[in-house]
C-alpha positions in Angstrom: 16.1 -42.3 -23.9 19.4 -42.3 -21.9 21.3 -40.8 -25.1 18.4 -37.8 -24.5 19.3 -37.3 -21.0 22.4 -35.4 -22.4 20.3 -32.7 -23.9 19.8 -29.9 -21.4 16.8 -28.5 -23.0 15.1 -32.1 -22.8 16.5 -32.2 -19.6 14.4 -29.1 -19.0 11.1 -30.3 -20.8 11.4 -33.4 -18.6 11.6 -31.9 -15.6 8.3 -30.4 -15.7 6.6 -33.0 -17.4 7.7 -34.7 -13.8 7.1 -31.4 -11.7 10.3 -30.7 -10.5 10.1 -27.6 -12.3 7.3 -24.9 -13.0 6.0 -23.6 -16.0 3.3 -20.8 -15.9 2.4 -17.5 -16.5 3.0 -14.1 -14.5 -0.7 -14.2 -13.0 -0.6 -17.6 -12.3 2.5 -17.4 -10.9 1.9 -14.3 -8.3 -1.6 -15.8 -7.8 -0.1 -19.0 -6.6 2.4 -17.0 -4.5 -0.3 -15.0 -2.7 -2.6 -17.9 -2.3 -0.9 -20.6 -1.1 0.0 -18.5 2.2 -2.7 -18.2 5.1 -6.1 -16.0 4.0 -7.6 -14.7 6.8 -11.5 -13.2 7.3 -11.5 -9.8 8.9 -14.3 -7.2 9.3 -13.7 -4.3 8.2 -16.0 -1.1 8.1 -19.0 -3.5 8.7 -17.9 -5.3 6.0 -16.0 -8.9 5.6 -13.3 -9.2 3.7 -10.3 -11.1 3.2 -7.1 -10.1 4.6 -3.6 -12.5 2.9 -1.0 -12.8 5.4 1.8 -12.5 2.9 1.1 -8.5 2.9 1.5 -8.6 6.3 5.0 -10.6 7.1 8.6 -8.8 7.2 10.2 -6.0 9.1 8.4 -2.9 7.3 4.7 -5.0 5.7 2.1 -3.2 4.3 -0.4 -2.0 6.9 -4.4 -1.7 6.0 -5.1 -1.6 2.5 -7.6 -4.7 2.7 -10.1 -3.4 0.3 -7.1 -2.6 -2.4 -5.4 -5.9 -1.1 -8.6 -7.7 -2.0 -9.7 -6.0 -5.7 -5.7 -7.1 -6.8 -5.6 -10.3 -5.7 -9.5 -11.0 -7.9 -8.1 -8.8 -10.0 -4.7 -11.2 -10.8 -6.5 -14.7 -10.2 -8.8 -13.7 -12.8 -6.2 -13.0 -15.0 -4.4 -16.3 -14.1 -8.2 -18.3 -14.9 -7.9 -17.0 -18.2 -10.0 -13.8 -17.4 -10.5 -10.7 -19.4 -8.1 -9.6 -16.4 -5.0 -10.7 -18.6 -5.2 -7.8 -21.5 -5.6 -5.0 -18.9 -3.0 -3.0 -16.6 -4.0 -2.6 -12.9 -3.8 0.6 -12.0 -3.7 2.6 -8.2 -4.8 6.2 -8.4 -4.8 8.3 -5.7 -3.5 10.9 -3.3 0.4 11.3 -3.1 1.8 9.4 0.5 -1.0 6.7 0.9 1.3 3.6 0.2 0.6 3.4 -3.4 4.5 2.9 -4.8 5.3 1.5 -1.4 2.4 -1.7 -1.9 4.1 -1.9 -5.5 7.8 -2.5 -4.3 6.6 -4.7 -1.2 5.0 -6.9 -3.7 8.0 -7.1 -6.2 10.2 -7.9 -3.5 8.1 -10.6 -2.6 7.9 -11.9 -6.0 11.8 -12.2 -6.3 12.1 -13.8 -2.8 9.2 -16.2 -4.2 11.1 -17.0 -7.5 14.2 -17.9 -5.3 13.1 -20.7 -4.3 14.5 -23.8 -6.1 11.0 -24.9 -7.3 9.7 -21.2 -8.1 12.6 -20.7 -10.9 12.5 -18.8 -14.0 14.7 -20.1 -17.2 15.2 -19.0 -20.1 17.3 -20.1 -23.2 20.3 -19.5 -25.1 21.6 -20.2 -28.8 25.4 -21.1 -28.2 27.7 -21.5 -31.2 26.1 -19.2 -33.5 28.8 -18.0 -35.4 29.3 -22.0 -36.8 25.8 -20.9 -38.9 27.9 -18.1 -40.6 25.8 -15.1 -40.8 26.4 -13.8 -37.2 30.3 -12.4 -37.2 31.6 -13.1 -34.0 28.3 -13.3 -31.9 28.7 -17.0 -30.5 26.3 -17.0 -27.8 22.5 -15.1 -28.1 20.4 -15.3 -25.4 16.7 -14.9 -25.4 16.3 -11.1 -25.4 12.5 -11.5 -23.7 13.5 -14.0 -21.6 11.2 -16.6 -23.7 10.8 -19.6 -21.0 12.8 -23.0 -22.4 8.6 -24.5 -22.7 7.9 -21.4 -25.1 10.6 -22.7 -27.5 9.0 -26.5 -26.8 5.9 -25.7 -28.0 7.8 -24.5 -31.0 10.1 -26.6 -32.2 8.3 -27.9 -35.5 6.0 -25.7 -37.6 3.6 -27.9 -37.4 2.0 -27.8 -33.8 0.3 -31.4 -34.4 4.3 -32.4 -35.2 5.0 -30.6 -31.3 2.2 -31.9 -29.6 3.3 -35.6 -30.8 6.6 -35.0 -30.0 6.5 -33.8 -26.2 3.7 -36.8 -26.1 5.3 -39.7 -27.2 9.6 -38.5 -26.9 9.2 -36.3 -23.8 6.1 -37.9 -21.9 3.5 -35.3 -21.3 0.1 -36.5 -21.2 -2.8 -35.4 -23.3 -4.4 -33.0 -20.5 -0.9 -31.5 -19.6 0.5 -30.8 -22.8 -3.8 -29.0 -23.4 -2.7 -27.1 -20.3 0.1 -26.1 -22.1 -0.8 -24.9 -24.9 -3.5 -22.4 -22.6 -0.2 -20.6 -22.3 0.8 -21.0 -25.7 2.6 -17.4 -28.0 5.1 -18.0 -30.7 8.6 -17.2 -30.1 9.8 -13.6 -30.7 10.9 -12.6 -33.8 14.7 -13.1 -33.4 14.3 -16.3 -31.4 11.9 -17.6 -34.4 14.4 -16.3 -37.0 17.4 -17.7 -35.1 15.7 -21.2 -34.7 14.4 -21.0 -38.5 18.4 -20.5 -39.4 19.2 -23.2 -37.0 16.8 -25.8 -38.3 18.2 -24.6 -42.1 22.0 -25.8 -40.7 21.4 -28.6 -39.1 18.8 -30.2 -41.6 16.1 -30.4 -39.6 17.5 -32.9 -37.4 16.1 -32.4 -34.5 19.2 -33.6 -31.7 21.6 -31.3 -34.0 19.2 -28.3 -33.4 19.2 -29.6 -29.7 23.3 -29.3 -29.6 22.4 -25.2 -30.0 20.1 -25.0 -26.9 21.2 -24.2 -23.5 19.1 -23.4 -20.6 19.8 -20.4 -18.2 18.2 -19.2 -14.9 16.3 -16.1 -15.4 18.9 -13.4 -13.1 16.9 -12.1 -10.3 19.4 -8.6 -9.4 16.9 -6.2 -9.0 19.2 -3.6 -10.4 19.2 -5.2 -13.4 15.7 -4.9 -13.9 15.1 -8.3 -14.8 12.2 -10.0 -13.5 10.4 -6.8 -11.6 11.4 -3.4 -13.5 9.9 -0.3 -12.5 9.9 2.7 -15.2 9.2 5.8 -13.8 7.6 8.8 -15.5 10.4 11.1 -17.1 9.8 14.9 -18.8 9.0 15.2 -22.2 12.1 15.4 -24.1 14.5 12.8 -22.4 11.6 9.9 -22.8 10.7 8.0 -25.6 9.4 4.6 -26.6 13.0 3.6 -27.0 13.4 3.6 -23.0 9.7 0.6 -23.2 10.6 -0.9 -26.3 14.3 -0.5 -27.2 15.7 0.4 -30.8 18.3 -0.8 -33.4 21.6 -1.5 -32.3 24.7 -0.3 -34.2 27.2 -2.4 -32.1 25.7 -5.7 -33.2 25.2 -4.5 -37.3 28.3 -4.9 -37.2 28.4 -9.0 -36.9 25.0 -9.7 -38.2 25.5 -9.8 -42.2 21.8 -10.5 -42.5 20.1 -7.5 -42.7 16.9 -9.1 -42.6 17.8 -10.6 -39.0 15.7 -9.1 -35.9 18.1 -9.1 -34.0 19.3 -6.6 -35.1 17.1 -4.3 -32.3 18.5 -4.5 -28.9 15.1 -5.0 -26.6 17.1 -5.1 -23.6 17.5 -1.6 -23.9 14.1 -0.9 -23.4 12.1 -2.3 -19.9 9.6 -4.2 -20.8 11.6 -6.7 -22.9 13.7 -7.1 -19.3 10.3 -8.4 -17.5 8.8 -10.1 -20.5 10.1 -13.6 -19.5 6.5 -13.7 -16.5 7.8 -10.7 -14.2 6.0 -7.6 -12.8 6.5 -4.2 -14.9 5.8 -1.4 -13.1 4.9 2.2 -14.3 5.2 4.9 -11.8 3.2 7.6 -12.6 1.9 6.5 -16.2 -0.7 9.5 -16.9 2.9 12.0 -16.4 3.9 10.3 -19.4 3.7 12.3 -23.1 0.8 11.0 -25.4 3.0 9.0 -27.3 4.4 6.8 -24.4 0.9 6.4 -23.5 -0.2 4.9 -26.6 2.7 2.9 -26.4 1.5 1.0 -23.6 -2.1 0.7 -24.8 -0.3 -1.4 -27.4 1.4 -3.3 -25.1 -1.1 -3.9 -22.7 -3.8 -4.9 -25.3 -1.5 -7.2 -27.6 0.9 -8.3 -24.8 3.8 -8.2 -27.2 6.7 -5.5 -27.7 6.2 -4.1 -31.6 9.2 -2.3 -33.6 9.1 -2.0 -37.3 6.1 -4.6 -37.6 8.4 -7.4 -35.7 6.9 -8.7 -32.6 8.0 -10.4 -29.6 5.5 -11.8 -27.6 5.4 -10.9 -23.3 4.8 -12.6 -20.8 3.9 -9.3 -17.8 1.4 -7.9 -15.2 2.0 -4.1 -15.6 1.0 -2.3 -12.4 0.9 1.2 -12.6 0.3 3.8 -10.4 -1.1 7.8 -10.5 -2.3 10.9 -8.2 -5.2 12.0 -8.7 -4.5 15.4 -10.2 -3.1 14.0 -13.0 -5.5 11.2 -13.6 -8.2 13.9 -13.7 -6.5 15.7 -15.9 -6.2 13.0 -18.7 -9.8 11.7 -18.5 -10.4 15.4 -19.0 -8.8 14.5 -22.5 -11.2 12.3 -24.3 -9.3 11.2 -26.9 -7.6 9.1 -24.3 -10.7 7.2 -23.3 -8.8 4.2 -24.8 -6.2 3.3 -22.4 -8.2 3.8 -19.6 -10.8 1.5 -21.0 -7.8 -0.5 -20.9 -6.9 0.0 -17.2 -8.4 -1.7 -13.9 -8.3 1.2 -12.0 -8.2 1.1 -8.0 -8.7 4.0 -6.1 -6.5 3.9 -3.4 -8.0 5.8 0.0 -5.6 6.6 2.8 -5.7 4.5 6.4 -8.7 5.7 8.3 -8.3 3.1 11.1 -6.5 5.2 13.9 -4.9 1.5 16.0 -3.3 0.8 12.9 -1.9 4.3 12.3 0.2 3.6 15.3 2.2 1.0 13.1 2.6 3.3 10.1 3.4 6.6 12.9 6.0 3.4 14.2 7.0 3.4 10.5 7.6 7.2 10.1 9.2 8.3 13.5 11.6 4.8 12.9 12.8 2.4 14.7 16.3 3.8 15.1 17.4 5.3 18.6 17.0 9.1 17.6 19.8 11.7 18.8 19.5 15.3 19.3 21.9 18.1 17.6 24.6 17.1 20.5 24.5 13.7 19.6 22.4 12.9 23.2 19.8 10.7 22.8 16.2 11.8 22.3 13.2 10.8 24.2 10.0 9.7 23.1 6.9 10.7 24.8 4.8 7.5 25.5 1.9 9.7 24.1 3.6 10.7 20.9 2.2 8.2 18.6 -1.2 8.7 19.9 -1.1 11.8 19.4 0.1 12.0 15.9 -1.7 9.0 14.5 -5.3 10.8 15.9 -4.5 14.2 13.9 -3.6 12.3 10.7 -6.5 9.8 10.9 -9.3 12.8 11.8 -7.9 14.3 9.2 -9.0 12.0 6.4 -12.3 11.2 7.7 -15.2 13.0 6.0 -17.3 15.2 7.1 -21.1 13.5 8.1 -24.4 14.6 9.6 -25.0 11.0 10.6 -21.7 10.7 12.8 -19.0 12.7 14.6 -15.7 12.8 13.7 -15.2 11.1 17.0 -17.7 8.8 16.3 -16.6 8.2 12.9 -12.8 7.4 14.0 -13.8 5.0 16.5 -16.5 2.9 14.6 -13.5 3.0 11.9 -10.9 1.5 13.9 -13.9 -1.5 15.4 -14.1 0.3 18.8 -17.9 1.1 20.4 -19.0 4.8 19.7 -22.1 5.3 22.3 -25.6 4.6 21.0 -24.1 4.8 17.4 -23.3 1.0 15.4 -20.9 0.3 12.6 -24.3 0.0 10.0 -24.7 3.9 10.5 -20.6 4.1 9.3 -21.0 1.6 6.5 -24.4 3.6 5.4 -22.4 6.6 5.3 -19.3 4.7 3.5 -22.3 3.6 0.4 -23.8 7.2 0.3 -20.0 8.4 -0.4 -19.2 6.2 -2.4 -21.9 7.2 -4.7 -20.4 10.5 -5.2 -18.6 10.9 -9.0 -15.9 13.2 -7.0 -13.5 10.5 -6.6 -11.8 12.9 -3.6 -15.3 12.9 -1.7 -15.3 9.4 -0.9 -14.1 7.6 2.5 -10.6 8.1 3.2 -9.5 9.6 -0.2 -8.5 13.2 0.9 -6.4 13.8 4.2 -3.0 14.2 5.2 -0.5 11.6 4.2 2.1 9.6 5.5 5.3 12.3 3.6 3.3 14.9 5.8 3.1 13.0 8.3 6.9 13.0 7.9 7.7 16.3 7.4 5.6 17.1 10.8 8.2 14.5 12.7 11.0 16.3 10.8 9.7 19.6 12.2 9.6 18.3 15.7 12.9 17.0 15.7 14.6 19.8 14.7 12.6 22.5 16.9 14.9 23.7 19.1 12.2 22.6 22.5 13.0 19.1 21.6 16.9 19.0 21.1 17.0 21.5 24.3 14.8 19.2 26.7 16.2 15.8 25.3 12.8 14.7 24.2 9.7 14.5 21.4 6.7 16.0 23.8 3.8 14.4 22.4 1.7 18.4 22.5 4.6 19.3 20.3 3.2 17.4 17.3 0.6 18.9 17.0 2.6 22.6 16.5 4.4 20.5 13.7 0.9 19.2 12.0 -0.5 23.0 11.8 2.4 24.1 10.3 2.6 21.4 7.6 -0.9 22.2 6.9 -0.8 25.7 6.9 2.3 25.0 4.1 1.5 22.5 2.1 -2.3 21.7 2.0 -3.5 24.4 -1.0 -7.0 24.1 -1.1 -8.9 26.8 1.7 -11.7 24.2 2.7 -9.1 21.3 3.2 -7.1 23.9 5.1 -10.4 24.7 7.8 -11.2 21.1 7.8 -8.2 20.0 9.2 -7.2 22.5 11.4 -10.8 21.6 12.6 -9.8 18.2 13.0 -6.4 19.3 14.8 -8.1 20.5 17.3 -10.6 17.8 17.8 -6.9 15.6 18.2 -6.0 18.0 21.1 -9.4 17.1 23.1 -8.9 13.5 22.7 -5.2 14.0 24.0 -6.4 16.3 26.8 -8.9 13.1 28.1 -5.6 10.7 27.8 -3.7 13.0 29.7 -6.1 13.4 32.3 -6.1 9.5 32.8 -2.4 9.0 32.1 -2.6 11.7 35.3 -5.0 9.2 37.0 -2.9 6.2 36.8 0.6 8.5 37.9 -1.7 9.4 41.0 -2.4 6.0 41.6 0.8 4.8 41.3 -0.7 2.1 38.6 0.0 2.1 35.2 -3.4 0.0 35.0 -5.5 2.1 37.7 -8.1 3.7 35.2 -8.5 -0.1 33.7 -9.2 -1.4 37.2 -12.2 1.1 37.5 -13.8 0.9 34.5 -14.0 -2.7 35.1 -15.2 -2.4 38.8 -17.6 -0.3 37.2 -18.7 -2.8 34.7 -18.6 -5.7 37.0 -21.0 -3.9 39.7 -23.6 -2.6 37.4 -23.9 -6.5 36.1 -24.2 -7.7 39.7 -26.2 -5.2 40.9 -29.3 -6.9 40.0 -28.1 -10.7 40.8 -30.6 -13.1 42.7 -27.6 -14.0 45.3 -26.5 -10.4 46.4 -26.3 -10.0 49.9 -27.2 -7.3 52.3 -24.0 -6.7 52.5 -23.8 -5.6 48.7 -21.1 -8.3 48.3 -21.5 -9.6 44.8 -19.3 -13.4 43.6 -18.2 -13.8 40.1 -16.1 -15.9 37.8 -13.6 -13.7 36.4 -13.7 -14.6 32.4 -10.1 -13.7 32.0 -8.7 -15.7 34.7 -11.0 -18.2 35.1 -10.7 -17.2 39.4 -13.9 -16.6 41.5 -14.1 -12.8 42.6 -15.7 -10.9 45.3 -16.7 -7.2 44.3 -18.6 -4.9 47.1 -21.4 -2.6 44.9 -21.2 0.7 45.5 -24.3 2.4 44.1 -22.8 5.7 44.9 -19.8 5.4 43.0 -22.3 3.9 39.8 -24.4 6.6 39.9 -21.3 9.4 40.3 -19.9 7.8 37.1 -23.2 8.3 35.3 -23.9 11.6 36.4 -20.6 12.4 34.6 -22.1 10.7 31.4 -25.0 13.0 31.6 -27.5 10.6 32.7 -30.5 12.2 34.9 -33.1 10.1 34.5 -33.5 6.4 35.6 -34.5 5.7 32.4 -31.4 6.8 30.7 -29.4 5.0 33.3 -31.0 1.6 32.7 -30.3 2.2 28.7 -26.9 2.6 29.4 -26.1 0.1 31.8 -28.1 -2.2 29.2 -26.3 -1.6 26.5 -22.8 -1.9 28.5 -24.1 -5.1 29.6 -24.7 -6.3 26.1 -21.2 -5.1 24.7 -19.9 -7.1 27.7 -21.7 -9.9 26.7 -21.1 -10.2 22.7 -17.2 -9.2 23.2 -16.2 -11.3 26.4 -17.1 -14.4 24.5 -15.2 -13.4 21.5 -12.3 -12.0 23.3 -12.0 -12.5 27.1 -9.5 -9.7 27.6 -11.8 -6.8 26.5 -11.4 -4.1 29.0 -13.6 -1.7 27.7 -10.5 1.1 27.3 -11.8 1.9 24.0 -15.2 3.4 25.5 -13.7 6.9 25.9 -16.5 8.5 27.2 -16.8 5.9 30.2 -13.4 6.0 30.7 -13.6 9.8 31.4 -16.1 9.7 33.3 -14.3 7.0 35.7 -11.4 9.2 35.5 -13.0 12.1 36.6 -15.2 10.5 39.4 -11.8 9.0 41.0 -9.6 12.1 40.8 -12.8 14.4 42.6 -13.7 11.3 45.1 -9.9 10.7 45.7 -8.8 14.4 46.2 -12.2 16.6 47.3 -12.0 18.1 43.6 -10.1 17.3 40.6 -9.3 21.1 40.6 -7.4 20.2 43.8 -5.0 18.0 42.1 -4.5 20.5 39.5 -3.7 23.3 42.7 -1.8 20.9 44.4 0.6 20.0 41.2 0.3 23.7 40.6 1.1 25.1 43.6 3.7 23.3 45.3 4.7 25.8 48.0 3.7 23.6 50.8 5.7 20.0 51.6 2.4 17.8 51.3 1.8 19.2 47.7 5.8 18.8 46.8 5.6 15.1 47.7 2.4 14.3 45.8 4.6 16.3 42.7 7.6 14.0 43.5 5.7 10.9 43.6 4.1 11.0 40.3 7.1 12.1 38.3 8.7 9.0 40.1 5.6 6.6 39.2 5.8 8.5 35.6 9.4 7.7 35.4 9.4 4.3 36.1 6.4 2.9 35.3 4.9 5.0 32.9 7.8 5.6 30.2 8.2 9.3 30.2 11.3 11.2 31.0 12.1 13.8 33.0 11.3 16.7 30.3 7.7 14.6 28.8 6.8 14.4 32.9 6.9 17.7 34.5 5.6 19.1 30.4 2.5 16.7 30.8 2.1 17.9 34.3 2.4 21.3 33.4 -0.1 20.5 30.3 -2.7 18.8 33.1 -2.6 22.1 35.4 -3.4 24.5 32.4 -7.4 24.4 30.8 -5.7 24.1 27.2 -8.1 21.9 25.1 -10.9 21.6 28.2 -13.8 20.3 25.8 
């Protein structure tokens, strides 16, 4: 055994018989790497579903996604189980700007970082020496052109498999079960690696430690410019592409040494892409339905057979091909029927754009950037504290659909888990099923909308408008000039147009109520004020029925969130003010409500003792407005007195907010007297 040790390859073989290194597939591999990190429940549209923290870790992670997240990851564990998963392609269809190329390249970038790691590596092989066998002119060292892993060539070494198996049994050490484990991963070696070996075994007489002396292991590179390991090829026009670009074609340069004319090497693979990921990496096709016929049908052989085909030579791969396509063009080929084959072929994933509005903020975070922004005079440029609202609201509206059941309003909330009045997240997920019925792929939940490139282009359009370099700052109103323009450019279809120019100015109402409280908290001088309220609110309608309330209306609590006891003094005129403004007349309508507040309270404060109840925008309006009219005898009073600031007492009140909105609230000089000026006109009064 110690002469053995010498031998690198056995070096190799040994080293995974003892598991210091790894031998498996692409879907096991990427499995393994998604699964072995945390996997988390969430709900999401009245749904459960998982939710696999690798997605979400790193600087710029993918955001949402969880049902796509979810149908890839069964998708590759089946494949990695042995599944019919392993002949198909996985494929992501839908609208342009919803993350589909972005998911790919987070993932691929995950993978190299995974196969970085020590215990993670690829090898592959190389024949040294070669030009000692006689036929290969000056060629001394060949390396596999798929990147055949050292355990491919193992399982090959004799004809005779029964030969092999004894071999790594009784020489190398593998049990029975491992080396059956094995062999679930078994494919012959490529043509030129077979041939090469073949010539090999010829030279040295079949003695097997002389065939050894012609082996040497090699880490797989992992330079993503090179392609190797994660290789994206993207859809070109129809004369510069050709199978040569996927499969590669005969090389001149090395005719020249190889004598043999019958030798497969003689094709250079590495010219191609797929031969570059063959070795277990991730190929992935941008935009495969752009592709001419003949490309296409290319990759239905590939992804059927799993091996690269020139001139009836074939060289087994080892590859998850991920591929991606817009809708349009999808459309258009299944419209060709003659092409039913390779989508038969495909798992396809219709990807649908973020409809949950909290988590829009990270992807807004994402577009605006995270870089200090400058004006045209190199000065630094503000950003309204309200901006991201503002734009994530238009975008999400946007790409909700149209229902008699809910309101857009409605609809957005339940979406993003918040409370919507009387309506529950069963009427949403009802109305997600009867969508999802429809054949029109663009009729379903989230699939049609504005995406993230125009959510771009709107933030471009901003920037550059000549309010925002003059005052210093983004204004949050702003945005939503820049979104009407984008759609009025670039959305083509009339209906999509109304819709969302509908839905724009649904996102000015819901900015108009955030204003008025924003307004409510400068008054106050608070940046919390409005929270404090709705909670006083909250907290006297539950005591206002408790056995050990005094005359003096004094109710004691435990405060969930602090643990502290609490004294709050019940004041039924300020209750029923707040529901008036809710539009409840009757007492039985106030006794529904406070029922149903009190059961919110109840279900989330045990879950999450921080609940504030902010999301309830309807009560939170209604506070707002009861404390600006009880606080100054109207809120049209606060309006005149920001308004008209010819006397000293109004002039104050003006000064103090800007200073509260300055330095507590985040704004700047230009985004506080513009939201104050916003607050006094009736723009967007619902």
């Amino acid at each position: 055994m110690a002469k053995k040790q010498n031998s690198s390859f056995e070096n190799h073989m040994m080293a995974v018989q003892q598991g210091e290194r790894t031998f498996e597939n692409a879907f096991q591999g990427v499995s393994r790497m998604i699964l072995q990190n945390e996997i988390n429940k969430v709900v999401v549209n009245g749904k459960t579903t998982y939710d696999f923290s690798i997605f979400r870790t790193g600087k710029k992670h993918i955001i949402g996604m969880y049902d796509e997240l979810n149908s890839f990851v069964s998708f590759v564990k089946d494949a990695a189980e042995g599944g019919s998963s392993k002949e198909m392609a996985y494929v992501l269809v839908g609208e342009p700007g919803n993350g589909k190329t972005f998911f790919v390249d987070f993932l691929c970038a995950k993978y190299r970082e995974f196969l970085s790691k020590q215990e993670n590596r690829k090898f592959t092989f190389k024949f040294v020496n070669m030009d000692k066998l006689g036929t290969y002119g000056r060629l001394t060292t060949i390396e596999s052109q798929t990147y055949e892993d050292p355990m491919i060539l193992a399982m090959n070494i004799f004809d005779d498999p029964i030969e092999t198996k004894t071999y790594l049994g009784k020489t190398i050490g593998f049990s029975d079960k491992r080396i059956e484990d094995l062999y679930d991963n078994y494919r012959p070696l490529g043509a030129c690696t077979g041939y090469m070996w073949n010539d090999i075994r010829r030279f040295a007489g079949g003695d097997i430690q002389e065939m050894f002396k012609f082996i040497e292991i090699v880490p797989v590179p992992l330079t993503e410019s090179l392609g190797t390991v994660t290789g994206k090829y993207p859809a070109k026009d129809k004369i510069t592409s050709s199978a040569v670009d996927l499969l590669g074609e005969e090389s001149i340069q090395r005719l020249l040494h190889i004598t043999d004319t019958n030798n497969p090497y003689r094709f250079d693979l590495r010219r191609g892409a797929l031969a570059r990921v063959a070795g277990g990496g991730i190929h992935f096709s941008d935009e495969i339905y752009k592709n001419k016929k003949d490309l296409v049908q290319v990759y239905l052989g590939v992804i059927q057979n799993r091996s690269i085909e020139i001139d009836g030579f074939k060289w087994p791969i080892d590859t998850l091909i991920i591929a991606t396509s817009n809708n349009s063009e999808f459309n258009r080929f299944l419209a060709e029927k003659e092409e039913a084959p390779i989508v038969d072929r495909c798992r396809i994933c219709y990807v649908a754009h973020n409809t949950n509005y909290k988590l829009q903020k990270e992807l807004t975070a994402y577009t605006i950037g995270s870089e200090t922004r400058t004006t045209l005079n190199k000065e630094t440029l503000h950003q309204d504290p309200n901006l991201n609202y503002a734009a994530s609201i238009a975008v999400t509206l946007s790409r909700l659909p149209v229902s008699e059941k809910l309101t857009s309003i409605e609809t957005m909330k339940l979406a993003a888990g918040e409370v919507a009045g009387e309506k529950s997240i069963k009427t949403l997920s009802e109305v997600i099923d009867t969508l999802s019925q429809d054949p029109d792929i663009t009729k379903r939940f989230g699939q049609k909308g504005l995406g993230q490139r125009n959510l771009g282009r709107a933030i471009q359009l901003l920037i550059e408008s000549s309010e925002t370099n003059e005052g210093n700052c983004m204004f949050a109103y702003d945005i939503f000039k820049a979104i009407e323009r984008i759609i009025l450019d670039y959305v083509t279809d009339g209906n999509d147009r109304v819709k969302f120019l509908a839905d724009l100015k649904t996102a000015k109402g819901l900015y108009r109520e955030r204003i008025m409280t924003e307004m409510f908290n400068a008054y106050m001088d608070e940046p919390l004020a409005i929270k404090k309220d709705v909670m006083n609110y909250v907290n006297m309608i539950i005591g206002i029925d408790a056995e050990n309330l005094g005359p003096d209306k004094m109710w004691k609590y435990k405060d969930p969130q602090t643990g502290e006891l609490r004294a709050v003094k019940i004041d039924e005129r300020y209750i029923k003010s707040v529901e008036e403004k809710l539009g409840l007349k009757t007492e039985e309508q106030r006794e529904s409500f406070r029922t149903s507040i009190r059961k919110i309270y109840g279900q989330k404060i045990s879950v999450n003792p921080d609940y504030d109840f902010m999301d309830n925008l309807e009560l939170v309006k209604a506070v707002t407005d009861v404390r600006l009219k009880s606080d100054i005898a109207g809120a049209g009073s606060l309006i005149g007195a920001l308004a008209n600031r010819t006397n000293e007492e109004n002039q104050k009140l003006y000064d103090r907010m800007i200073k509260t909105m300055l330095e507590k609230l985040r704004y700047c000089t230009t985004c506080a007297q513009k939201t104050i000026e916003y607050f006094c006109t009736q723009e967007d009064e619902k």
